[in-house]
C-alpha positions in Angstrom: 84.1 38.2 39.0 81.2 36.2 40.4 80.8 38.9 43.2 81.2 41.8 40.7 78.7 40.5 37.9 76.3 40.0 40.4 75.1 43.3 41.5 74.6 44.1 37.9 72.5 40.8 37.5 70.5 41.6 40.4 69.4 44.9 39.5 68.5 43.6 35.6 66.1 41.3 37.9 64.0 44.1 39.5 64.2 45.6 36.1 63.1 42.3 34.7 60.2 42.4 37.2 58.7 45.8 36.9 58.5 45.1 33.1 56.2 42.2 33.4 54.0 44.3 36.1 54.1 46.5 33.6 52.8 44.1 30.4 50.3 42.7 33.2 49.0 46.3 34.1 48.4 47.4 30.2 47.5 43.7 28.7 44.5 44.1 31.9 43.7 47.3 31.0 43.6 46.4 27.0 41.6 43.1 27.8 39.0 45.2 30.2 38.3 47.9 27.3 38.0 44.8 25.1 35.4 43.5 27.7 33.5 46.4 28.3 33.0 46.5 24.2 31.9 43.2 24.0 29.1 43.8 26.8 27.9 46.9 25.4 28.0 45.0 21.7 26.4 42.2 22.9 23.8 44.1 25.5 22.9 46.0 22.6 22.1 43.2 20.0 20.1 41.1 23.0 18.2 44.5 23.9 17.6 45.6 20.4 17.0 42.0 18.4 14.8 40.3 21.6 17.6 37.1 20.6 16.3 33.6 21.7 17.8 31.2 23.7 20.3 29.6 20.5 20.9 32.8 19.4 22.3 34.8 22.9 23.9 31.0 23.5 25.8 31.3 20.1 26.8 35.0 20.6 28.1 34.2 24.7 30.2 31.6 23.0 31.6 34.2 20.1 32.0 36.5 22.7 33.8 34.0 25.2 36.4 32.7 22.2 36.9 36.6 21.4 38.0 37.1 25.1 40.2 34.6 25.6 42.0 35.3 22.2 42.5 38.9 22.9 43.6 37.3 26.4 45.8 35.1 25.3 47.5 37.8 22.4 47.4 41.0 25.0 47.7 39.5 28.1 49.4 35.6 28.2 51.8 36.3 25.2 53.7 39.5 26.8 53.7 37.8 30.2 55.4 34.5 28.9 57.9 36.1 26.6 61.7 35.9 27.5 63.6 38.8 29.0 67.2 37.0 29.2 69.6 39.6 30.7 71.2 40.5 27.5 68.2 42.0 26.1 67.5 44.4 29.3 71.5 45.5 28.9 70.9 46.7 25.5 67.7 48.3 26.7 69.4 50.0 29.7 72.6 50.7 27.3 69.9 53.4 26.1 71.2 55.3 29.0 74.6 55.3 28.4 74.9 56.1 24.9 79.0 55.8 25.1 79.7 52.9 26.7 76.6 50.8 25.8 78.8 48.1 24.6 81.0 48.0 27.5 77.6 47.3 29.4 76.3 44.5 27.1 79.9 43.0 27.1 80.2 43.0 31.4 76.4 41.3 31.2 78.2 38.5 29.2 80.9 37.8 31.1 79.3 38.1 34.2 77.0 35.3 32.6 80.1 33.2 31.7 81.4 33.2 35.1 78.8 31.7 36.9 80.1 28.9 39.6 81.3 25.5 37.7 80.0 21.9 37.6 82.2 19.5 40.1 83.5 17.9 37.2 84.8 21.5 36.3 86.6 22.5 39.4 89.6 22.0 38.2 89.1 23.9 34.5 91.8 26.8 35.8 93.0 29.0 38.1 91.0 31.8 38.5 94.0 34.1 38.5 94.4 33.1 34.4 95.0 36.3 32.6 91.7 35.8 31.1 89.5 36.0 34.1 91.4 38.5 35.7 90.7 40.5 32.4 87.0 39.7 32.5 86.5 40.8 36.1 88.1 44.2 35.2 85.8 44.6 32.2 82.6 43.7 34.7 83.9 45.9 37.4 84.5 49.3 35.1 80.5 48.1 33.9 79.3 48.5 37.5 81.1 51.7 38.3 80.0 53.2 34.7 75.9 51.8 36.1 76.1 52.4 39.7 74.5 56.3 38.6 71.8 54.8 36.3 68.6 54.4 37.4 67.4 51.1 35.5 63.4 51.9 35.8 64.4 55.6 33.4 63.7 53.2 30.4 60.1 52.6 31.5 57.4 54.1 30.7 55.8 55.0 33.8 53.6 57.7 32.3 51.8 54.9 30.3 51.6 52.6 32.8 49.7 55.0 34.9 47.1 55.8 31.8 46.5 52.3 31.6 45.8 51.6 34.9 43.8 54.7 35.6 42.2 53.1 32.0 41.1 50.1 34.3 39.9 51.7 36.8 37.7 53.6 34.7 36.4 50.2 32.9 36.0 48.7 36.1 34.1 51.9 38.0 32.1 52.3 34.6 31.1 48.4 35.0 30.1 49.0 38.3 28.5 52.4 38.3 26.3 50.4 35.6 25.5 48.0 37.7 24.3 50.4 40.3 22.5 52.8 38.2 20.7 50.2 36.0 20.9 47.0 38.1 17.6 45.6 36.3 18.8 46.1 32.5 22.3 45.2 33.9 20.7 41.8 36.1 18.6 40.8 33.0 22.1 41.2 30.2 23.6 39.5 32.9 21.0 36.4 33.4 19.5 36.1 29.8 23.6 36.2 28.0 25.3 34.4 31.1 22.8 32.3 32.8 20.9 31.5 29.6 17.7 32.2 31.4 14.5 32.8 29.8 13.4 36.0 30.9 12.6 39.5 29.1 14.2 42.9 29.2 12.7 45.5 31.4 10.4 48.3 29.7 7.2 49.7 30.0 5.0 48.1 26.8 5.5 44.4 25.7 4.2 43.5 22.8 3.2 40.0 22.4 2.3 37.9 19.2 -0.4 35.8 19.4 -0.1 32.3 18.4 3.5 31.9 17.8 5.2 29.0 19.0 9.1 28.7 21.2 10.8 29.5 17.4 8.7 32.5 17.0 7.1 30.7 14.0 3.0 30.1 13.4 1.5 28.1 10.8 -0.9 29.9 8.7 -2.7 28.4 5.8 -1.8 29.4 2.3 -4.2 30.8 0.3 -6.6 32.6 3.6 -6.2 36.2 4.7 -3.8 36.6 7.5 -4.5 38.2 10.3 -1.8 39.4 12.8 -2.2 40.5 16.6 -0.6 41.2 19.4 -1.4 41.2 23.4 -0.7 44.2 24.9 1.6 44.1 28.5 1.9 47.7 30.2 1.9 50.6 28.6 -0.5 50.9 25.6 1.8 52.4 22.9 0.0 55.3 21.2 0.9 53.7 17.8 2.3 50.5 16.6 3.2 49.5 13.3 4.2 46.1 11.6 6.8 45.4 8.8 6.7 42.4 7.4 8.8 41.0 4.4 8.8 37.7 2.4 12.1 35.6 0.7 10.9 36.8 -2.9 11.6 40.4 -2.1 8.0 41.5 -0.9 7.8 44.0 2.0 5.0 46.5 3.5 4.0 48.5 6.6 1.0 48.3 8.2 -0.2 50.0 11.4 -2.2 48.4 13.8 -5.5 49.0 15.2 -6.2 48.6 18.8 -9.0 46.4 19.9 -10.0 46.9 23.8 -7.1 48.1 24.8 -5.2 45.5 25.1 -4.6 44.1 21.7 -3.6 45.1 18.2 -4.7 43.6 14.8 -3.6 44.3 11.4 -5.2 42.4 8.2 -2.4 41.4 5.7 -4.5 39.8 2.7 -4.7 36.6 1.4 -1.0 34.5 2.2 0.9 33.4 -0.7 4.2 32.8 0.5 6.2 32.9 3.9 6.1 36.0 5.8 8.4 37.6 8.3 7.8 40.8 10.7 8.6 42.6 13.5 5.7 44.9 15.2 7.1 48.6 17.0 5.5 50.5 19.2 6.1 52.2 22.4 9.7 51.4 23.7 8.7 47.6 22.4 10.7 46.6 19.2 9.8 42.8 19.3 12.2 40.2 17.6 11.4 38.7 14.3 9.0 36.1 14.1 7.9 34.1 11.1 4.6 32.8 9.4 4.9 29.8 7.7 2.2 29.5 4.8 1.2 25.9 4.0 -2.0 24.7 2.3 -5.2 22.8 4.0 -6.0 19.6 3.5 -7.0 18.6 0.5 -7.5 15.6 -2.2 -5.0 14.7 -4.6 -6.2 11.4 -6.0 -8.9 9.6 -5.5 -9.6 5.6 -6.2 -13.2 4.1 -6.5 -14.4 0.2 -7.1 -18.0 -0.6 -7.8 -19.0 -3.8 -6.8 -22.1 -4.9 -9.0 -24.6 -7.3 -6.7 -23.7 -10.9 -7.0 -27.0 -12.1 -9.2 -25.8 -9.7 -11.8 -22.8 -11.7 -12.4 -20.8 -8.2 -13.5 -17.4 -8.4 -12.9 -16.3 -4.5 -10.8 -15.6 -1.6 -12.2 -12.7 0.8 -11.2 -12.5 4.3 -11.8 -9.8 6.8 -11.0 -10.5 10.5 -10.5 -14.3 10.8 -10.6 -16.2 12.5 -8.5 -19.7 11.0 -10.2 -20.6 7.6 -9.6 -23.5 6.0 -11.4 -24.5 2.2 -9.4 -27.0 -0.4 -9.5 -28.6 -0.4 -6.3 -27.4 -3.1 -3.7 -23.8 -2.7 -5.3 -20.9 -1.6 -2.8 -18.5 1.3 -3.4 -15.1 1.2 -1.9 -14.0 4.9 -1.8 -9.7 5.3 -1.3 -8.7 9.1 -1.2 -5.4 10.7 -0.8 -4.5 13.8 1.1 -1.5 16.3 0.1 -0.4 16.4 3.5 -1.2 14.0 6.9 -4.3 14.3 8.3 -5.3 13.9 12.2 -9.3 13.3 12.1 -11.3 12.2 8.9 -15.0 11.1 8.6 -17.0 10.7 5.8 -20.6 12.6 5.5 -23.3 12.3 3.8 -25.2 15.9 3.7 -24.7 16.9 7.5 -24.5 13.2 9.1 -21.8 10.9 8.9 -22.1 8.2 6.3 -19.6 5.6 7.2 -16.4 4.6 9.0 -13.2 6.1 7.5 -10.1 3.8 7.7 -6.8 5.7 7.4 -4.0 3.4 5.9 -1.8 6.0 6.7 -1.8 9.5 7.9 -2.6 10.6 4.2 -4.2 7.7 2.7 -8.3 8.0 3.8 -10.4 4.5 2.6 -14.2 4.1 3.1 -16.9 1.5 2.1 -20.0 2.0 1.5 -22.5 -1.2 1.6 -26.0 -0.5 -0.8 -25.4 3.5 -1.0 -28.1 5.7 -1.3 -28.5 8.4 -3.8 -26.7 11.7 -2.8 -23.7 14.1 -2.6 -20.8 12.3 -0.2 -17.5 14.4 1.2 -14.4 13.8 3.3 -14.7 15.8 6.7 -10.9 16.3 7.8 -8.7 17.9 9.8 -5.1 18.1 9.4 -2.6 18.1 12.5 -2.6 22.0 12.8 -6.7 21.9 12.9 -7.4 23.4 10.1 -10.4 21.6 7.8 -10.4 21.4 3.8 -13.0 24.4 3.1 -13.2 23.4 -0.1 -14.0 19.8 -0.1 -14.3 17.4 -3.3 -18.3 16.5 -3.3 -19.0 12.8 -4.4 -22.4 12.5 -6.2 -23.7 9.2 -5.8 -27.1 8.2 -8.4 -28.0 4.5 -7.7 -30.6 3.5 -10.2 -33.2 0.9 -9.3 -33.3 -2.6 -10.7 -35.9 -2.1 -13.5 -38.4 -4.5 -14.3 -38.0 -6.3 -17.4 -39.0 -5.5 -20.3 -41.8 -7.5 -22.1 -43.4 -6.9 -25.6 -46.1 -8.8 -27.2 -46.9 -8.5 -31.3 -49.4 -10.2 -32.8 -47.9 -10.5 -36.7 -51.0 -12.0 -38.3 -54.3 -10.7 -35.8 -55.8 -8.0 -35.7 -58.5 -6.8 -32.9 -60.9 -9.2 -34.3 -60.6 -13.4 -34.4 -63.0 -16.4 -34.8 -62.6 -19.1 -32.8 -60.9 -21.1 -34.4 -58.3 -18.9 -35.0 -54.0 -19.3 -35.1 -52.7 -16.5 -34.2 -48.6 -16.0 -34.4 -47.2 -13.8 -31.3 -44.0 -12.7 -30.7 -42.8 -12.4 -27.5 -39.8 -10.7 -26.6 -38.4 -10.0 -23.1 -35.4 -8.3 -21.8 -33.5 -8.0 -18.3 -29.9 -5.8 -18.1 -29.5 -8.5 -15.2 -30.7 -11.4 -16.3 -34.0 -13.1 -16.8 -35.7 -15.4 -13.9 -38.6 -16.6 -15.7 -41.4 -15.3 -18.6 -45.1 -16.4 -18.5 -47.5 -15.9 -21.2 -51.5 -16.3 -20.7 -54.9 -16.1 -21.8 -58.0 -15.4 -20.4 -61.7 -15.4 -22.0 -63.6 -12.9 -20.6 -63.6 -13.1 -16.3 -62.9 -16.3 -15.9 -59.0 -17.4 -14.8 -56.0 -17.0 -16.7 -55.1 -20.3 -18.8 -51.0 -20.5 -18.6 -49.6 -20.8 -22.0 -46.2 -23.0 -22.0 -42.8 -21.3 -23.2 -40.0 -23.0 -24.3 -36.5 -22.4 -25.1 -36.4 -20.1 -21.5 -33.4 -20.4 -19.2 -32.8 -17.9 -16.1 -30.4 -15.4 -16.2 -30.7 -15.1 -20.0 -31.2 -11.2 -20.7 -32.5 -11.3 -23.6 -35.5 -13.9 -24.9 -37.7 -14.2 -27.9 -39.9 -16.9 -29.0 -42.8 -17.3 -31.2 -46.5 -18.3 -29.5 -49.2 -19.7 -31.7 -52.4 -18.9 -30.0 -55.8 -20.0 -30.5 -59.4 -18.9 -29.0 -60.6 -22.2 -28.9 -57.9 -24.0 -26.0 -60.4 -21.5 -24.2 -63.7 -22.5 -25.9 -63.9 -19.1 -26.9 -67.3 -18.6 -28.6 -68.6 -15.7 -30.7 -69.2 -12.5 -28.8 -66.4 -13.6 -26.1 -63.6 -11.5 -25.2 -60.1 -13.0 -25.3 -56.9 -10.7 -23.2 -53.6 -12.4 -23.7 -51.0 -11.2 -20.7 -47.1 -11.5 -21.3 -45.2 -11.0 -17.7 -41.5 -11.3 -17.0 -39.8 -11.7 -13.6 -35.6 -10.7 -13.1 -33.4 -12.0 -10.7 -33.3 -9.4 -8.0 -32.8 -11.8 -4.6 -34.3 -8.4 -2.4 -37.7 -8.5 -4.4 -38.0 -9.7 -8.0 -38.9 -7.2 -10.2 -42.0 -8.1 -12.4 -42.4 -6.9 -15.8 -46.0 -6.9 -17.9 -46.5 -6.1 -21.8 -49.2 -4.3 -23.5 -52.1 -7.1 -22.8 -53.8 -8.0 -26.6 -57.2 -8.0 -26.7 -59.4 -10.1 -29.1 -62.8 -9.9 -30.1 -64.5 -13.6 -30.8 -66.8 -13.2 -33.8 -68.0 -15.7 -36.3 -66.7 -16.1 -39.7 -69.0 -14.9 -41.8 -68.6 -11.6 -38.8 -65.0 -11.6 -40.0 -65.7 -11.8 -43.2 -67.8 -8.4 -43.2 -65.5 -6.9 -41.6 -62.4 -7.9 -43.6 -64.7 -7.1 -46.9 -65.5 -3.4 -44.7 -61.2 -2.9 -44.5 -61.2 -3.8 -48.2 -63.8 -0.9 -48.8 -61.7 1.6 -46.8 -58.4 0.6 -48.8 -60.3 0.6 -52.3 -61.4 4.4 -51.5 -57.7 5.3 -50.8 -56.7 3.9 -53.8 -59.4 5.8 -55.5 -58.4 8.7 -54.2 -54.7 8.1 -55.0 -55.9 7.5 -58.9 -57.2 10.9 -58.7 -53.8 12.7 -57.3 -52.5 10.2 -60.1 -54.3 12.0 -62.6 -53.7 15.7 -61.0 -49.9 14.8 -60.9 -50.3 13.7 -65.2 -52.0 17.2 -65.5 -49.2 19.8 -64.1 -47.0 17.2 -66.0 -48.4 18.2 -69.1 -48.8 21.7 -68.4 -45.1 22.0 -67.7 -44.4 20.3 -70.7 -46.1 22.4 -72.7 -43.5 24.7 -71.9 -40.8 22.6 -72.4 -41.8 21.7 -75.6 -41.1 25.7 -76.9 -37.5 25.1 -76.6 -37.8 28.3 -74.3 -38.1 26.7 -71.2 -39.0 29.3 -68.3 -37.1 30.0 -64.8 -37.6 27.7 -62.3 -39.2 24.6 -64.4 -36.4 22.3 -62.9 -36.9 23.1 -59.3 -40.9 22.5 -60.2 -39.9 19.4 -62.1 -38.0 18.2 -59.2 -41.3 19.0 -56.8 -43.6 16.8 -59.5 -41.2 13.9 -59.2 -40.9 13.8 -55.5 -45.0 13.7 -55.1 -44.4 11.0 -57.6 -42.1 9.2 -55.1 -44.9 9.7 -52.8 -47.4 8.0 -54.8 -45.3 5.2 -55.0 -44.9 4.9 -50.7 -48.1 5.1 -50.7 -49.0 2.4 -52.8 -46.5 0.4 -51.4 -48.3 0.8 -48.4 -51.7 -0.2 -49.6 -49.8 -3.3 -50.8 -48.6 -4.5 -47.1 -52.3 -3.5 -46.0 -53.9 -6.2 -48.6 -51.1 -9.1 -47.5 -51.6 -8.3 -44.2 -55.6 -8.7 -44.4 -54.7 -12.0 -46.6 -52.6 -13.0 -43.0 -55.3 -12.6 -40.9 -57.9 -14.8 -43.6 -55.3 -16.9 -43.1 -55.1 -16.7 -39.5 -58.9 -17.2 -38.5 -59.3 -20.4 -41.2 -61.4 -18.7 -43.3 -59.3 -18.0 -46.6 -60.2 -19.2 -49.3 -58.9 -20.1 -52.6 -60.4 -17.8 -54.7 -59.7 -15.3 -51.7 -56.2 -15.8 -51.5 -55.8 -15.3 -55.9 -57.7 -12.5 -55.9 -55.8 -10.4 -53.2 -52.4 -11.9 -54.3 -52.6 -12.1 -58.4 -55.1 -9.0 -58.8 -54.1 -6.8 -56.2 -51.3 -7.2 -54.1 -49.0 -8.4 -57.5 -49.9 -5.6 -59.3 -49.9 -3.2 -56.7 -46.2 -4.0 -55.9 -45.2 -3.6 -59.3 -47.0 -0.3 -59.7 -45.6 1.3 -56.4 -41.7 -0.8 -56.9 -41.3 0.1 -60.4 -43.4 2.2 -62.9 -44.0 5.0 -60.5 -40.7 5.4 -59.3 -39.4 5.1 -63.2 -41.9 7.9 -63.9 -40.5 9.9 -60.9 -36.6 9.1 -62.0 -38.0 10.4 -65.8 -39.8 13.7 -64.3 -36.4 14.5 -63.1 -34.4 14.1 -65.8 -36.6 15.5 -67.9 -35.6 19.6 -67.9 -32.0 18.1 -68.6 -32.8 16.6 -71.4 -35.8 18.8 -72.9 -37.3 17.8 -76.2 -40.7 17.0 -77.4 -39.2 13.0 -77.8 -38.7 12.9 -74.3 -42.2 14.7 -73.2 -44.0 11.9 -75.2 -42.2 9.2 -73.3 -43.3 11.0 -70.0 -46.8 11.3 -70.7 -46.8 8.0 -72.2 -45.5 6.4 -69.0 -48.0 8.4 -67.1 -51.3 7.0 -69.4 -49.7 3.5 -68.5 -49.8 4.4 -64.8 -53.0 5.9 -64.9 -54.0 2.3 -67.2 -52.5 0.3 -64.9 -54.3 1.7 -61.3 -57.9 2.0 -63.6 -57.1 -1.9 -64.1 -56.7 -2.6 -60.3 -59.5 -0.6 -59.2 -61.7 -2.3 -61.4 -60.4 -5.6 -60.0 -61.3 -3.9 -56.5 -64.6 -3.1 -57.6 -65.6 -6.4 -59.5 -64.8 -8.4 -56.3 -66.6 -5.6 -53.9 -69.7 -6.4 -56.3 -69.3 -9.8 -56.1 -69.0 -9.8 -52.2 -72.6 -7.8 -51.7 -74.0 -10.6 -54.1 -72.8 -12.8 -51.9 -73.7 -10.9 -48.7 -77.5 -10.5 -49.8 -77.4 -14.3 -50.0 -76.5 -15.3 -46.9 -79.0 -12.8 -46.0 -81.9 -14.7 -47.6 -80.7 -18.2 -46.7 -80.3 -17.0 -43.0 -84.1 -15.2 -43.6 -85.0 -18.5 -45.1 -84.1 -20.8 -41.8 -85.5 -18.6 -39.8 -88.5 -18.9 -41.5 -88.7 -22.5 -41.3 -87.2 -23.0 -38.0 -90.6 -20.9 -37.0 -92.8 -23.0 -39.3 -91.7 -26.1 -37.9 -92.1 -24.8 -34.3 -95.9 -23.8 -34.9 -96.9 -27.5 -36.8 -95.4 -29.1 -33.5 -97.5 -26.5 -31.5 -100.7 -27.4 -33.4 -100.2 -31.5 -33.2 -99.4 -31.0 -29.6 -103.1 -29.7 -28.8 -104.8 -31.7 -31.4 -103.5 -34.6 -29.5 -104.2 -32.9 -26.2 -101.0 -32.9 -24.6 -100.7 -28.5 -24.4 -102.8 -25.9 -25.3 -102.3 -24.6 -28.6 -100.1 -21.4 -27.9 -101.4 -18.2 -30.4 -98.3 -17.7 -32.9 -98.0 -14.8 -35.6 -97.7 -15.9 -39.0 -94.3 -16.1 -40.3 -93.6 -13.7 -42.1 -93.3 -13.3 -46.0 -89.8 -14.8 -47.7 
């Protein structure tokens, strides 16, 4: 049976062999079409997209793990499947459509007889009924196959399309090759090689300032401008589109500058921009502007250190761009950046003002020792060079130390003093910084200052007062001498002291009974004030009356409240005014007081007869006249006009009284004037008389010549 099966098994094994020739030829032919697609796919996206390096790397890979799965599924798979012997009998069985059975059923026991393991030699004799059976059964298969022709169930017609089919792909591939050798070289090198080199064609088109990524920096906010340089062929026209991530896209053609570059003006950037320029057989890839801002402050941090003799503690202030300083103070200046910075100075105008130390790369820190005045900025520079073109100015106004201010007030003096006058001054000095020292003197005439001691001064006090009692006569001032007292104050400023000087007083020495005169001459001037305020006085009692009159009707006219209200505030005036006249007397009964030469009857009479009742007048009757006037239209009624007019006849009564006091005392000071007059005429007299009787003994005794002397004249 083994000799019977095996012709049958040995022609099922050419059969089994042209059918994997077969799954070779149209798996090849299936994975070369596949091939050829995936070059032309992936030559087209490299030649129309310009990819980069990561890009043609990531599509060689997809197109690697696409070949070797289409390998493995059309290819591999069919090649590794099992034909066992059983399958090609049912396959050839096709042939013999009546005994198919008998075939599949000889192909299985001519399986089963194959020789025996030693150990089963001795299984049975081949001659069992069984065997012999089987060995008929593979015999009858033989005869009923030897006149089939096993290859009749392939299909050889296929086979041939598929290989023709890969001859084509591979001719195609290679008449490619030959007819475009550089597109072919360059697919070939930049997919396969991963070189870095660019696709044959007459223009290139190349973006100016793009990095490796095809990406620039631009900053946000500035117009962007686009170009290109021009390799080869200048296209006739070129045009970019651009688009943005929020949705944004345009066209723009570009202009061509020289010949061998294009520009196009895209407006101020606001966000991140993408394009691609055409033109000419040149569709360049994509590249990308980035839009980020300039440098720029975010925060800035100032400390003013005050100089040390001020004794102020610093001061720090947190976005300010205006610093006000004492001079000699120090400013430390921290700034921070929104983004890191590569070069930073700080300028003053067009000059660098100081050192800038950067903390980090967007943390900026300068200090400024004794600043001048002026406007201060940040110069920088980020690490894509662009420079803040709006910069934050720093105005700097460093006020001088002033000198201190001194006053001097003489509270009892006026410009006139006798010698041996006490005169009260007020000094008062003040220093924001502090006080060194405060000098007061006097000086008669030309001759040297005389230093007046200060007490109660201690340096760095800013403010001082004290009181100074002065006199003429620590200078042996003597009437018709001049007397300048000088206040002067000195701060603490270490670079130069600062001097301050007060209005100097000046004094006029005079004798008393010179003082006197003109005391009595300021006492004149006030009683004719007064005399002319008796006659407002009486004009003010007048309209009173007249308006009155009026009231008195019971019919009282428009506008007689507002003309009320006018008579009572000229009224109110009267009363400042004597007020005034008041201080005026006191403060010429200060000054009697001052020079020594009040006396008692002085110092009653200006207090009792004139200041008293002055005050009284001005403090309380006119103002109760003024309160009445106003009242009065409310209240109406001939009761109430009497009561007004009668307080006005008072007034009138009282000021009559004091001006006659004025003028009693005026009187009695001219009485008293003409006699000093005479007893001054009288000494004279006999000062002269004496000197002529000692003139006349002198020559009768012979010791001169008698000298001719005019009579003295008449008392």
């Amino acid at each position: 049976m083994r000799e019977a099966g095996g012709s049958l098994s040995a022609r099922l094994a050419r059969l089994r062999a042209w059918i994997r020739l077969h799954l070779l030829v149209d798996g090849l032919a299936a994975l070369a079409a596949a091939s050829l697609v995936l070059a032309v796919v992936q030559f087209s996206l490299d030649r129309w997209l310009r990819l980069s390096l990561d890009q043609r790397a990531t599509l060689a890979l997809a197109v690697t793990t696409a070949w070797l799965w289409l390998g493995y599924r059309w290819l591999l798979t069919p090649l590794l499947t099992p034909l066992p012997d059983a399958t090609l009998a049912r396959t050839v069985g096709r042939l013999l459509p009546r005994q198919r059975e008998l075939l599949a059923a000889a192909v299985q026991l001519a399986n089963r007889g194959r020789p025996p393991q030693p150990s089963q030699a001795s299984a049975g004799p081949a001659n069992e009924p069984g065997n012999v059976l089987a060995q008929a059964v593979v015999a009858e298969a033989e005869v009923a196959a030897r006149s089939l022709r096993f290859h009749d169930v392939l299909h050889h017609g296929r086979v041939r399309r598929r290989a023709s089919g890969l001859a084509g792909v591979a001719l195609a591939a290679t008449m490619a090759c030959l007819v475009w050798p550089d597109p072919a070289s360059t697919w070939w090198r930049r997919n396969w090689l991963m070189h870095e080199i660019a696709w044959p064609q007459q223009t290139r088109l190349h973006p100016v300032g793009f990095d490796q990524h095809d990406t620039r920096r631009a900053p946000l906010g500035s117009p962007l401008r686009i170009e290109a340089d021009i390799e080869g062929r200048t296209p006739g026209a070129a045009v970019l589109t651009w688009w943005t991530a929020s949705g944004r896209r345009g066209r723009g053609e570009m202009a061509v500058i020289g010949g061998r570059r294009l520009m196009v003006e895209l407006g101020p950037l606001a966000e991140d921009v993408s394009f691609r320029i055409s033109g000419g057989d040149e569709r360049t890839r994509v590249f990308r502007v980035i839009a980020a801002p300039r440098p720029g402050l975010t925060r800035t941090l100032a400390r003013i250190t005050p100089p040390a003799y001020t004794g102020l503690e610093a001061q720090t202030i947190e976005q300010q761009t205006v610093f006000e300083m004492l001079a000699g103070s120090e400013l430390e200046l921290e700034a921070w950046m929104n983004k890191p910075v590569s070069h930073a100075r700080f300028m003053r105008g067009d000059q660098p003002a100081a050192d800038v130390t950067r903390t980090a790369a967007d943390h900026l820190a300068v200090r400024l020792i004794s600043p001048g005045s002026g406007t201060y900025w940040f110069a920088v520079v980020d690490y894509d060079g662009w420079e803040d073109e709006r910069p934050v100015r720093f105005t700097l106004k460093v006020n001088p130390d002033e000198p201190p201010t001194v006053r001097l007030r003489a509270t009892d003096a006026s410009g006139v003093v006798t010698p041996a006058a006490r005169c009260n001054v007020v000094l008062e000095a003040r220093d924001d910084y502090g006080l060194s020292t405060v000098n007061v003197s006097m000086q008669k005439n030309d001759e040297p200052p005389v230093q007046i001691p200060v007490s109660g001064m201690r340096p760095g006090t800013r403010e001082f007062g004290a009181d100074v009692t002065l006199t003429p006569a620590r200078l042996r001032a003597a009437p018709g001498d001049r007397v300048r007292v000088v206040a002067h104050a000195i701060d603490q400023e270490p670079a130069g002291p600062n001097e301050g000087h007060a209005e100097p007083l000046e004094w006029a020495v005079v004798s008393p009974e010179e003082f006197l005169a003109a005391m009595a001459q300021r006492e004149a001037e006030l009683r004719r004030e007064f005399e002319r305020l008796v006659g407002a006085q009486r004009s003010l009692r007048d309209a009173l009356l007249r308006e009155s009159g009026t009231l008195a009707t019971g019919r009282p006219p428009s506008g007689l409240a507002q003309r009320l209200s006018s008579l009572a505030r000229r009224q109110e005036g009267h009363a400042g005014r004597v007020s005034q006249l008041s201080n005026q007397f006191g403060r010429i009964l200060a000054e009697l007081r001052t020079n020594q030469v009040l006396r008692r009857a002085d110092e009653i009479r200006i207090r009792d007869r004139v200041m008293g009742p002055l005050e009284r007048l001005g403090g309380e009757r006119m103002r109760q006249a003024a309160a009445q006037m106003s009242l009065l239209g409310a209240e109406g009624g001939a009761e109430a006009v009497m009561e007004a007019d009668g307080l006005q006849q008072e007034i009138l009564a009282e000021m009559r009284q004091i001006l006659a006091n004025m003028l009693e005392w005026e009187g009695f000071r001219e009485a008293v004037a003409l006699l000093q007059e005479i007893i001054g005429q009288q000494e004279s007299v006999r000062s002269e008389t004496l000197s002529a009787l000692e003139g006349e003994l002198n020559a009768i005794l012979g010791l001169e010549e008698p000298a001719e002397s005019e009579p003295p004249p008449p008392p």
